[in-house]
KEROKE-472909 format. One line per field, with one value per residue (C-alpha): residue number from 1; chain; x, y, z. Coordinates in steps of 0.5 Angstrom, whole numbers, plus 500, padded with zeros to 3 digits. Example, Ala and Ser with C-alpha at 12.3 -4.5 7.8 and 13.67 -1.06 7.14 Angstrom:
BEGIN
tortor <- c(1_2)
lomi <- c(A_A)
xx <- c(525_527)
yy <- c(491_498)
zz <- c(516_514)
//
This chain:
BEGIN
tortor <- c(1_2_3_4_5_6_7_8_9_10_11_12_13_14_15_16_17_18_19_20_21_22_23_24_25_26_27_28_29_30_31_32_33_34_35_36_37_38_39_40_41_42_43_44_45_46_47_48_49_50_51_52_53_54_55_56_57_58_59_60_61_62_63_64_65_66_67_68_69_70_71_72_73_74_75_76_77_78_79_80_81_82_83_84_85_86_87_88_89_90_91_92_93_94_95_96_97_98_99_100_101_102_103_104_105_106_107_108_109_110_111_112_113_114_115_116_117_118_119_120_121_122_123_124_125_126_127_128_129_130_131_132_133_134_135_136_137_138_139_140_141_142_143_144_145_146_147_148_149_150_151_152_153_154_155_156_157_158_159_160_161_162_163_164_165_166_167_168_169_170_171_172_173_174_175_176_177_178_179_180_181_182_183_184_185_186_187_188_189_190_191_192_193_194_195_196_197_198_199_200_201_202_203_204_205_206_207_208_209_210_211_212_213_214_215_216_217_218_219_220_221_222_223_224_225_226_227_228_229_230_231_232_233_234_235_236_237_238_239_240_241_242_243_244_245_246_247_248_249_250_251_252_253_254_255_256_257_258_259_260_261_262_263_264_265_266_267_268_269_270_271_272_273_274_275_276_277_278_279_280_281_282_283_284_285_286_287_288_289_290_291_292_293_294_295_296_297_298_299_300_301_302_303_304_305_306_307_308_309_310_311_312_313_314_315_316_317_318_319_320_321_322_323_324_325_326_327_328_329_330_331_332_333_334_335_336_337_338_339_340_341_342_343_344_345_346_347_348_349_350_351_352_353_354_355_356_357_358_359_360_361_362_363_364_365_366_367_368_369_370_371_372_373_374_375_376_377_378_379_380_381_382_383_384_385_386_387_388_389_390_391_392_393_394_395_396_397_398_399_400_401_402_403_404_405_406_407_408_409_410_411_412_413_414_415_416_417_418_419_420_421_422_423_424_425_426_427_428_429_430_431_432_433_434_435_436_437_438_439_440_441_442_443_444_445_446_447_448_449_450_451_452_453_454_455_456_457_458_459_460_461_462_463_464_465_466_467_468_469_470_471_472_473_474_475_476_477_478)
lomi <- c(A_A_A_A_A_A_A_A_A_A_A_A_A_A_A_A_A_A_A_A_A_A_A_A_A_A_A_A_A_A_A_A_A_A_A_A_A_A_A_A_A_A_A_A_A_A_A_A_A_A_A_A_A_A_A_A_A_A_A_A_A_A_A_A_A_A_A_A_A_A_A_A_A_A_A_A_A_A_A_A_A_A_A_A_A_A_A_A_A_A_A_A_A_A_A_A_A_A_A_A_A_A_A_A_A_A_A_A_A_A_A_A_A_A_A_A_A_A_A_A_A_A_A_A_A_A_A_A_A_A_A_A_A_A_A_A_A_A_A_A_A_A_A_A_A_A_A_A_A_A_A_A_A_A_A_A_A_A_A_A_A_A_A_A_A_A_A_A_A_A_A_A_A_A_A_A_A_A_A_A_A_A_A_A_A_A_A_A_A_A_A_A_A_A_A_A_A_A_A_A_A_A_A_A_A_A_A_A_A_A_A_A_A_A_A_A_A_A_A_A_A_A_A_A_A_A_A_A_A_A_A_A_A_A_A_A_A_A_A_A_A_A_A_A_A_A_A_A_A_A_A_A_A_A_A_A_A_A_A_A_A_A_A_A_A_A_A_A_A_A_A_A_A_A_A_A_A_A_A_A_A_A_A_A_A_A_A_A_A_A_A_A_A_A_A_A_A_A_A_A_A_A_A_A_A_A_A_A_A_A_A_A_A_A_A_A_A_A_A_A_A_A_A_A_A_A_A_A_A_A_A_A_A_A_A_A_A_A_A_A_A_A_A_A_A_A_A_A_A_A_A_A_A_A_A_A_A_A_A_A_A_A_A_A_A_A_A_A_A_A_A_A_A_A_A_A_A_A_A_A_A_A_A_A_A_A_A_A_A_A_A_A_A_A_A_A_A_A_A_A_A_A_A_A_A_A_A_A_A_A_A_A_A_A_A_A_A_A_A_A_A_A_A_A_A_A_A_A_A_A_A_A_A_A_A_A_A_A_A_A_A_A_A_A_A_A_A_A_A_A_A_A_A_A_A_A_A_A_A_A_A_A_A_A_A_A_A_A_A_A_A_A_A_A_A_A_A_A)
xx <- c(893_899_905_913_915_910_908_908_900_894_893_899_899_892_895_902_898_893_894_895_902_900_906_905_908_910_910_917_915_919_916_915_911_911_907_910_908_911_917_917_916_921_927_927_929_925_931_928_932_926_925_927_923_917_919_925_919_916_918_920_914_910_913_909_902_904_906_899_896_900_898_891_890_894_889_883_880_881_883_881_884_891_895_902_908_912_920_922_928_930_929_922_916_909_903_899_891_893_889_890_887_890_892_893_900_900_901_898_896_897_895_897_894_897_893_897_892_886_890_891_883_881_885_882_875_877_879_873_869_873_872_865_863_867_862_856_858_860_852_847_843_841_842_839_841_834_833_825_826_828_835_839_845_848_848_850_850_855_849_849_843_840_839_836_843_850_851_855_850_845_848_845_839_831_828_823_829_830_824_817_812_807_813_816_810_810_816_816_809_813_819_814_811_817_820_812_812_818_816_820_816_816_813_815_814_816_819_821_829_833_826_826_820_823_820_824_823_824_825_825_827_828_835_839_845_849_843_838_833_832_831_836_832_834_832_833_831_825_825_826_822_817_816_817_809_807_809_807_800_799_801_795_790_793_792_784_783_785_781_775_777_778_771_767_771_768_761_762_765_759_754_757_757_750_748_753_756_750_745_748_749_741_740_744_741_735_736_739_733_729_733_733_726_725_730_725_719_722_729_730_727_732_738_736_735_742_746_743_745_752_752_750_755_761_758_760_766_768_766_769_776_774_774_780_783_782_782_789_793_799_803_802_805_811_813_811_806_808_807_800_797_799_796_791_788_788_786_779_780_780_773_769_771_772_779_783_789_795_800_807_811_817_817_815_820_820_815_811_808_802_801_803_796_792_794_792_785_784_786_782_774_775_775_769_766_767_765_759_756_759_757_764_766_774_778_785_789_795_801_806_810_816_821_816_809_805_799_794_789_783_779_773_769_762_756_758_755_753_758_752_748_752_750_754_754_755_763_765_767_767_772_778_777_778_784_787_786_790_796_795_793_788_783_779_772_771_765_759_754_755_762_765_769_777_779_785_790_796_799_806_811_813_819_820_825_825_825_832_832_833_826_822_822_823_821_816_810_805)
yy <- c(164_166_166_168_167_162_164_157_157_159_165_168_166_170_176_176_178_183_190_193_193_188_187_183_187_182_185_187_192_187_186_179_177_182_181_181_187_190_186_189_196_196_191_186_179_172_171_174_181_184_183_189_193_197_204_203_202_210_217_220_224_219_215_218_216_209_208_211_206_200_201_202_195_191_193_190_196_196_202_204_210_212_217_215_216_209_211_207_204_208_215_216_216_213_216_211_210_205_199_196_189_186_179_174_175_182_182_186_186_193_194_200_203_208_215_216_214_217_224_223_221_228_231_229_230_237_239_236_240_245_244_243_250_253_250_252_259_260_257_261_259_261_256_255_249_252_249_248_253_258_259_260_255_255_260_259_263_267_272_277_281_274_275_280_282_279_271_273_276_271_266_265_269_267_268_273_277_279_277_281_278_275_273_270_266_263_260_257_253_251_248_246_242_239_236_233_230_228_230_235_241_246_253_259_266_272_278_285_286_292_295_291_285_280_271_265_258_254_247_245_238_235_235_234_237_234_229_236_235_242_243_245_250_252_258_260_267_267_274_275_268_271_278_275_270_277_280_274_274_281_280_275_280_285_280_278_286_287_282_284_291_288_284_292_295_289_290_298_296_291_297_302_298_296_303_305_301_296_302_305_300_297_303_303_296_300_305_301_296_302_303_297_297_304_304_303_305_313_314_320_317_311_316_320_313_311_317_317_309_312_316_312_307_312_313_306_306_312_309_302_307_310_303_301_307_306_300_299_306_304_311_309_303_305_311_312_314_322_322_318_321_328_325_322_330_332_326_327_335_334_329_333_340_341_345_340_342_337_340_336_340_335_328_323_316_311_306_299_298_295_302_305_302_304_311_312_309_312_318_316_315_322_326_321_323_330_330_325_329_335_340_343_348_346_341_340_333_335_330_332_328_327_321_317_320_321_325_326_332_332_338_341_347_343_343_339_335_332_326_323_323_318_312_306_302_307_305_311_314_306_304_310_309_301_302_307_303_297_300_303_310_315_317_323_326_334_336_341_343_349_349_344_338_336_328_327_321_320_313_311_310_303_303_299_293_293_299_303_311_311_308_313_320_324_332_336_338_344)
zz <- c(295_292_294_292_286_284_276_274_278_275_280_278_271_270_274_270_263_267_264_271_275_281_286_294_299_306_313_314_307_303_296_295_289_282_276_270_267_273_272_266_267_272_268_273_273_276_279_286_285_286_293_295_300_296_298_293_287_288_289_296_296_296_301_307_304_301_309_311_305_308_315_314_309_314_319_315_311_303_300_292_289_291_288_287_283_281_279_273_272_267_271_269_273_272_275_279_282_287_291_297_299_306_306_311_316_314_306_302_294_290_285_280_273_270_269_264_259_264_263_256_255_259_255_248_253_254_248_244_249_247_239_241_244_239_234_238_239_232_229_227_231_238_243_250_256_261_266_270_275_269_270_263_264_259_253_245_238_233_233_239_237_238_246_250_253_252_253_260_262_261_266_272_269_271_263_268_270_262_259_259_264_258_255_260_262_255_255_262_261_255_258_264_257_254_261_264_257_255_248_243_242_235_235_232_237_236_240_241_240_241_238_232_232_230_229_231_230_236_238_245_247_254_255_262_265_271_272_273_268_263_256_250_246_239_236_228_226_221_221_213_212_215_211_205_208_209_203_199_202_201_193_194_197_192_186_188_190_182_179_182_181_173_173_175_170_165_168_167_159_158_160_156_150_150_151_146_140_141_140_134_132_132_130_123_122_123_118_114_113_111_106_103_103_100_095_088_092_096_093_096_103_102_101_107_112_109_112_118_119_116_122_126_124_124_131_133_130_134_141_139_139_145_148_145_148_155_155_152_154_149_150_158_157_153_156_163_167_166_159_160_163_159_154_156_159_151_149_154_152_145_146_150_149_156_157_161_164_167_173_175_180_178_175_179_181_178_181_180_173_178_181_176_172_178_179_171_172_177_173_168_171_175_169_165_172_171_164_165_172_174_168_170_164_166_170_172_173_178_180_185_191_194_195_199_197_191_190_185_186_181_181_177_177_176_180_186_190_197_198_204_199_194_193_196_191_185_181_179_187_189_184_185_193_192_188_191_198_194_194_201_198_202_198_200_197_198_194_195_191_187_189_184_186_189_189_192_193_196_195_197_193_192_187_180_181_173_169_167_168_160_159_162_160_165_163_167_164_165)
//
């Protein structure tokens, strides 16, 4: 028990370096026992100074709670929690949460605390919670507190565009109230995952904004709000990563395309040289063999085999040149594809006879050399088509577009043919669909027998990130 100014016993010693203000307040409202921090504070001395009535210590306004307090502890019940004001020695005052704890012969214990460091904590809590939805809302993420019935509770991101409507609105909102059904199923079995589990969970899904398709990547983890368990969903938009997946597999599927278009082009060369340059040229070793052998015996004999092994031998030199040509069309390469291909038509006239004509209504815009690769090929086993099958006595090569397509119309006089008759498996007619098909071109036949042929392709443009307008001459060419 303590007793009045008894600050030598242990009791009072203990509560003399307490960090709370701790003072006794007797019967007759005097106030009869102060702890040093309350001497302190309130400049009194050891003297018994301070045995005034303990109204003196506190505002007026307070007065008639401290009363109220008082009464209520004497008669037995302890009370916690009290919000009072101290009035200092100095004429400040001191906020106070006050406990009142009943003692024999009518005495209470009080103990105060200031609430000036609890204040100044919920002031530093406010402004970091303040600092921290500054954050969270100026991420470029999307971040989403839902609970397990749905409700959006709380919203977060930079990026509006993000959200099927604004963040205000969201509030309040069930994910079925602003998500399509199927959506809406998706994303609540997946937070009813997270919470039964307890486990955080990664996906990317995708979702249609403003007309747009657009693909996030998610991570859901449980999360609680106010002891409510819900999960904290935290999307990134991958849109752009996810193009560029498509793009970069499209370039694949274009790439192997190519390549099995390359292996063809190489089985049809392969052909073309054991039935052509390999021929002539067994043919001059040939000739040759029965020159050597009537060279004494038949002279005349071995002058006429020799000039037939020159021939034969000029023939493959011929040939080889031709393949060389098509194979490696320099002046394509260097100048572009309207000069290619204008040279191409007279160099193919020139060969066969055949008057060939090239047609451009305007210079075609600049595009991927890929593309541009495919078109002249394209191009190019049309007319050995039309020169090898058609019997046609004139052809004509016609390239014309506009800023999003490109067509190429070749077209002959020949005998023509039934398209439903044509083998599936014969390159020529195969080889133009699959190229053309490659770059996303329509590729159309129209032919009937005795009424000629007329290719047509139509390919989007897709532009070249590389050449300069200076590099490509761009005059048209009738």
């Amino acid at each position: 028990m303590l007793t009045e100014n008894t600050n030598q016993d242990g009791d009072s010693s203990m509560l003399d370096y307490s960090y709370d203000l701790v003072f006794r307040v007797a019967l007759d409202g005097r106030v009869v026992f102060t702890n040093r921090p309350f001497r302190e504070s309130m400049k009194l001395d050891s003297d018994g100074s301070h045995k005034r009535n303990v109204q003196s210590f506190f505002v007026l306004d307070c007065h008639e709670e401290l009363k109220s307090c008082l009464e209520t502890s004497r008669s037995g019940i302890p009370l916690k929690g009290a919000m009072l004001t101290l009035q200092m020695s100095d004429g400040k005052r001191i906020h106070v949460t006050a406990s009142f704890v009943p003692e024999d012969e009518g005495s209470v214990l009080v103990f105060c605390r200031s609430i000036r460091e609890q204040e100044a904590a919920r002031e530093a809590q406010r402004q970091s919670e303040k600092q921290l939805l500054t954050v969270l809302s100026n991420l470029p993420d999307l971040l989403l507190v839902i609970d397990r019935d749905g409700n959006y509770r709380q919203v977060h991101t930079a990026d509006e565009s993000l959200l099927l409507r604004p963040s205000e609105e969201l509030i309040g909102k069930r994910v079925f109230d602003v998500m399509p059904q199927k959506d809406a199923d998706e994303g609540m079995e997946i937070i009813a995952n997270v919470i039964a589990t307890q486990q955080p969970l990664t996906l990317e899904y995708d979702l249609e904004l403003k007309g747009q398709r657009k693909w996030f990547s998610a991570k859901v983890v449980p999360f609680s709000v106010d002891q409510e368990m819900c999960v904290l969903w935290v999307s990134r938009d991958i849109t752009d990563l996810v193009h560029g997946r498509e793009k970069q597999a499209s370039n694949e599927k274009l790439l192997r395309s190519l390549l099995e278009l390359e292996m063809q082009a190489r089985e049809v060369v392969a052909y073309e040289i054991h039935d052509g340059l390999v021929q002539h040229a067994i043919g001059a070793q040939m000739w040759l063999q029965s020159v050597k052998e009537n060279l004494t015996s038949n002279p005349e004999k071995a002058t006429s085999s020799l000039d037939v092994a020159l021939d034969s031998i000029g023939q493959c030199v011929d040939d080889a040149r031709a393949m060389i040509r098509d194979l490696r069309p320099v002046v394509f390469q260097d100048q572009g594809l309207l000069v290619g291909l204008s040279q191409l038509v007279r160099v193919m006239q020139k060969k066969t006879g055949i008057p060939l004509r090239f047609l451009c209504d305007q210079p075609p815009p600049l595009m991927l050399d890929l593309l541009e690769a495919q078109i002249f090929r394209i191009v190019q086993e049309s007319l050995n088509n039309v020169i090898r099958h058609s019997g046609a006595t004139e052809a004509t090569v016609w390239l014309h577009g506009d800023e999003d397509k490109l067509h190429v119309e070749i077209t002959d006089n020949g005998s023509g043919f039934d398209p439903d008759t044509v083998d599936a498996g014969r390159y020529g007619l195969e080889g133009i669909s699959r190229r053309a098909s490659v770059f996303g071109g329509k590729f159309e036949l129209d032919s009937e027998s005795g009424l000629g042929t007329r290719i047509r392709i139509s390919f989007p443009v897709i532009p070249s990130d590389t050449k300069s307008e200076e590099s490509v001459p761009r005059d048209s060419i009738k």
